[in-house]
N, C-alpha and C positions, 0 to 999 in steps of 0.2 A: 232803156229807151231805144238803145242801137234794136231790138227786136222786136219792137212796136208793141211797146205794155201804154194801152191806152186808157182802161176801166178797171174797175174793182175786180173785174173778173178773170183778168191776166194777169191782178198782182195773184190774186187766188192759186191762177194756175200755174206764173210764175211760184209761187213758193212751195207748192207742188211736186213741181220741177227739181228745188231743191234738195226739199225733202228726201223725194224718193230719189235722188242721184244719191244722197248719202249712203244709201242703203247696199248700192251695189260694189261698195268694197268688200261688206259679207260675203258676197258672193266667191271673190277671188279669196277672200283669208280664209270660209271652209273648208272650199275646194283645193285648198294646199292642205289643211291640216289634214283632212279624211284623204286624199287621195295620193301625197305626196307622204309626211309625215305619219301615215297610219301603213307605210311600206316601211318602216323603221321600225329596230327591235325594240327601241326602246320604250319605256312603258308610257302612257298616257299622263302620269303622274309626274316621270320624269322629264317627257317634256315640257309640261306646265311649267315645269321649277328650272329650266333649262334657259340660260340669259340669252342664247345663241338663236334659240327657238324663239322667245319671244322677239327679241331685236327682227329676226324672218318677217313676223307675221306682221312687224310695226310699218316695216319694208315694202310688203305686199298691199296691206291697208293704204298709205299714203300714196304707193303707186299709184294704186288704182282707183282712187279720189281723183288725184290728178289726171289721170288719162278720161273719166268719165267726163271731169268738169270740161277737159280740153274736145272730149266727143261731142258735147251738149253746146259748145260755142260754135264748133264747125260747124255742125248741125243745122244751125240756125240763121248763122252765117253764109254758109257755102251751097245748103240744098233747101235752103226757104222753109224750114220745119215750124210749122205753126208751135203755138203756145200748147195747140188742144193735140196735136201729133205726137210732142214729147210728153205730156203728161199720159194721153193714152198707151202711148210705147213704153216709158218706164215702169208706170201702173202696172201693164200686162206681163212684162217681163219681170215683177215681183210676184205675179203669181203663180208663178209654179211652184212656189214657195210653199201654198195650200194642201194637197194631194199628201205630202209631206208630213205636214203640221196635224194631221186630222190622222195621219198614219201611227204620229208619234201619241198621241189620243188614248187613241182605240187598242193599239197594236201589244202584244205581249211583250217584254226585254228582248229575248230571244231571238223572234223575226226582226226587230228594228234591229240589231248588231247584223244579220245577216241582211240586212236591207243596204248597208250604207253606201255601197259604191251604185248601188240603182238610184238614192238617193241623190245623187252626185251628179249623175246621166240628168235625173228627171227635171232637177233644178239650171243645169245649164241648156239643153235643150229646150225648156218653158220661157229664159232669158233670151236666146239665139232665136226661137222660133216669133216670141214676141216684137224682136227688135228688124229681123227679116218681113216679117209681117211687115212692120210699118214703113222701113225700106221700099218693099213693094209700091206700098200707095203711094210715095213719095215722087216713085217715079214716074207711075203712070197717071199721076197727079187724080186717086182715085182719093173723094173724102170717104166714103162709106168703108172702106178697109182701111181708115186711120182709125175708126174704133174694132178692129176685128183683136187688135193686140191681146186684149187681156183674153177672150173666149181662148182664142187658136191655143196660146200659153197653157191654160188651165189645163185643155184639152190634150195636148200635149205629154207633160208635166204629169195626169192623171196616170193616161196609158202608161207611160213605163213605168210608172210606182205599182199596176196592176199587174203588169207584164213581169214584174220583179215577184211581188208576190205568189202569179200562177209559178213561178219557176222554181222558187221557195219550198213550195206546199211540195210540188213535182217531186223535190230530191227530198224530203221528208216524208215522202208516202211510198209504198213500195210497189208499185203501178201494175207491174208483171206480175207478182203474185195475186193481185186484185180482182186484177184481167182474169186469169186465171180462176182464181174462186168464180167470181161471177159466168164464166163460160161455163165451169161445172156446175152451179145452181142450175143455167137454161136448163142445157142439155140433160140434167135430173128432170126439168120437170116434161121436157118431150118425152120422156121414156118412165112417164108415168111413177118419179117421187117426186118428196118434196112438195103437196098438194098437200098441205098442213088446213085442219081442221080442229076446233077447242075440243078437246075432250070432256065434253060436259055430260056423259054416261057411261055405264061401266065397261070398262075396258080390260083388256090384259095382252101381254109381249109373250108367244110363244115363239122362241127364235127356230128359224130351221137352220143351225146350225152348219150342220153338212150336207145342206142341200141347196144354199140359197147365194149368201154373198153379194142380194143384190145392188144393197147399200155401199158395197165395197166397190162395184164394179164402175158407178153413177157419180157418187157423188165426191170426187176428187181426191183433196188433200186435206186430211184431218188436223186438228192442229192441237199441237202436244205439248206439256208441261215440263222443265227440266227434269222433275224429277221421271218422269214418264220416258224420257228420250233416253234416257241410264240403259233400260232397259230391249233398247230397241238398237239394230245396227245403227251405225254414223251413216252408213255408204245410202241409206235409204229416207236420208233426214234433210230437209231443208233450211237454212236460218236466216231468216231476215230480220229487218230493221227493230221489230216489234215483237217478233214470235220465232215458232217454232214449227214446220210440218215437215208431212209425209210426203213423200217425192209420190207427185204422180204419171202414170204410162197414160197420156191422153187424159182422161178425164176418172182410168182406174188406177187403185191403190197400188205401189209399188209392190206391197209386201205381202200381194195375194200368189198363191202358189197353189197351182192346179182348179185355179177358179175358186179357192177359200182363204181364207185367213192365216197366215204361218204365226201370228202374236197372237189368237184368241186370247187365252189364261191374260196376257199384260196389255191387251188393245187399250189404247188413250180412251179419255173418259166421256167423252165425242160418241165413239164408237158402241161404246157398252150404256150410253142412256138413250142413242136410239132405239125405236124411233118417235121418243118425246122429247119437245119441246120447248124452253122457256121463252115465252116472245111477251114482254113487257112486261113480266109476273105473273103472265096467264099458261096454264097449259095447254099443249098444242100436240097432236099426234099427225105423223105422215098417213096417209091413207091409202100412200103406194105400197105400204109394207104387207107382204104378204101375211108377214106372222101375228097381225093384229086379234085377238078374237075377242067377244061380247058376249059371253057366255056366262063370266064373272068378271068383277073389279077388282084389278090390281095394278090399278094408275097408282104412280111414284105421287108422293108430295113434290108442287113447284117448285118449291124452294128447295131441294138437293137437285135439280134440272139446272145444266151450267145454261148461263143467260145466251139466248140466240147473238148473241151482238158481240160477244168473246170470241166467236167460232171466225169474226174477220178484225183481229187487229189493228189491222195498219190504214183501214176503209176507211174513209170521211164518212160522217154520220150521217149527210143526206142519201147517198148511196145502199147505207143500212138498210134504213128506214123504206128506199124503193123493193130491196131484195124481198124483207119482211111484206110489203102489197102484192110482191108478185106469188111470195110461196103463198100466202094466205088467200089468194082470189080466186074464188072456185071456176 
């Protein structure tokens, strides 16, 4: 009564009220276990079964029951917070909760264990931004930013669970060599390879061996199999997250020496199937290569052609799939 519950629709939104104030002791007993007690050795398991731990969290819960109940009485008491300001503000400030929930969905095990201190950010910043939020209106005694709580929250609350994920993907992907690949694809195809065409007539590979290297000189860093790398200096090898290459000088092969080949006899298998292609199961020949001739057929079968989408690793597949429109677009 002291807060002027006058219709069915204040006790509505009184109860509301209470509801969602229960909810934001979760808030303070996660954010202890993930970000306080997840800096402890001790195992997950063992804290469950730990009296000391539970007795913590029973500590933190009743705390912070209490401190909400005693925020929701000032509140209302002290800065005139309508019925519709606190259930708007509490609503909004459970939503960051969402971005979250739909993460834990969709998301592999993997990324969610690597998510959880973003998680932690996302979820008290959605609560902080929602309760700031309605703060604001409060004072400047605006109603139309007493319902902004939940959007601003969400919106919030989204951004760093995406902000978390780009930065996930980021240390899981190995960007510099990426970069790299894909600076050698352009620069292949300004200097005329890499202009892949189906080989759908007869064909054949007459290499010019000791005359030519142009492939060597273009198209970067080859990428090579352990067993392959046995064979090949260390000092001229690269190893990243996913694979294996050839150190490149610019955008040419390390291990060219006098403008040729020093591995011909044990060149990676990259090397010795250009310059055919496997791009989806279909075959593809460069039509930069000089040593192409049409004279007679002696196109490879596709399926001994390593798949074009091998030759990058550690790429995100949309990325692929642009390289593969740019080499094939006449």
């Amino acid at each position: 009564l002291k807060t002027g519950i006058r219709s069915p629709d204040d006790i509505l939104g009184g109860f509301t009220d209470v509801t969602l104030t229960t909810v934001q002791p979760l808030h303070a007993a996660c954010t202890y276990e993930d970000v306080l007690s997840g800096r402890k050795k001790n195992t997950l398991k063992q804290r469950i079964d730990s009296s000391r731990e539970l007795n913590i969290s029973r500590i933190v819960l009743i705390s912070s029951a209490v401190v909400s109940i005693i925020i929701i009485y000032l509140l209302s008491e002290q800065r005139n917070f309508s019925i519709a300001d606190l259930v708007f503000a509490l609503y909004g400030s459970q939503l960051g909760l969402c971005p979250l929930v739909v993460a834990v969905l969709v998301l592999k095990k993997e990324t969610i264990s690597q998510l959880s201190k973003w998680s932690v950010a996302a979820i008290s910043a959605g609560f902080f931004t929602g309760w700031a939020t309605a703060f604001y209106g409060n004072i400047v005694a605006s109603k139309s930013l007493a319902y902004l709580p939940p959007v601003l929250s969400l919106a919030v609350s989204t951004c760093i669970i995406l902000c978390g994920l780009a930065v996930i993907q980021f240390k899981l992907t190995n960007w510099k060599m990426n970069l790299s690949l894909i600076a050698a694809v352009l620069n292949a195809r300004r200097n005329g390879l890499l202009h892949l065409v189906k080989a759908d007539r007869p064909l054949r590979l007459d290499c010019l061996t000791c005359q030519c290297a142009k492939c060597c000189r273009l198209l970067g860093s080859p990428v090579v199999t352990e067993k392959e790398a046995e064979k090949i200096d260390s000092n001229h090898l690269v190893k990243s997250r996913h694979g294996l290459f050839i150190k490149a000088n610019v955008h040419s092969c390390s291990l060219l020496e006098k403008g040729l080949c020093s591995i011909y006899p044990v060149r990676p298998r990259g090397c010795r199937e250009y310059p055919w292609y496997n791009i989806d199961g279909q075959l593809y020949y460069d039509t930069g290569c000089p040593g192409i001739k049409t004279d007679t057929d002696q196109r490879p079968p596709v399926e001994t052609i390593e798949p074009f989408d091998n030759f990058f690793p550690s790429m995100p597949k949309p990325l692929i799939r642009l390289l593969k429109t740019i080499c094939t677009r006449k």
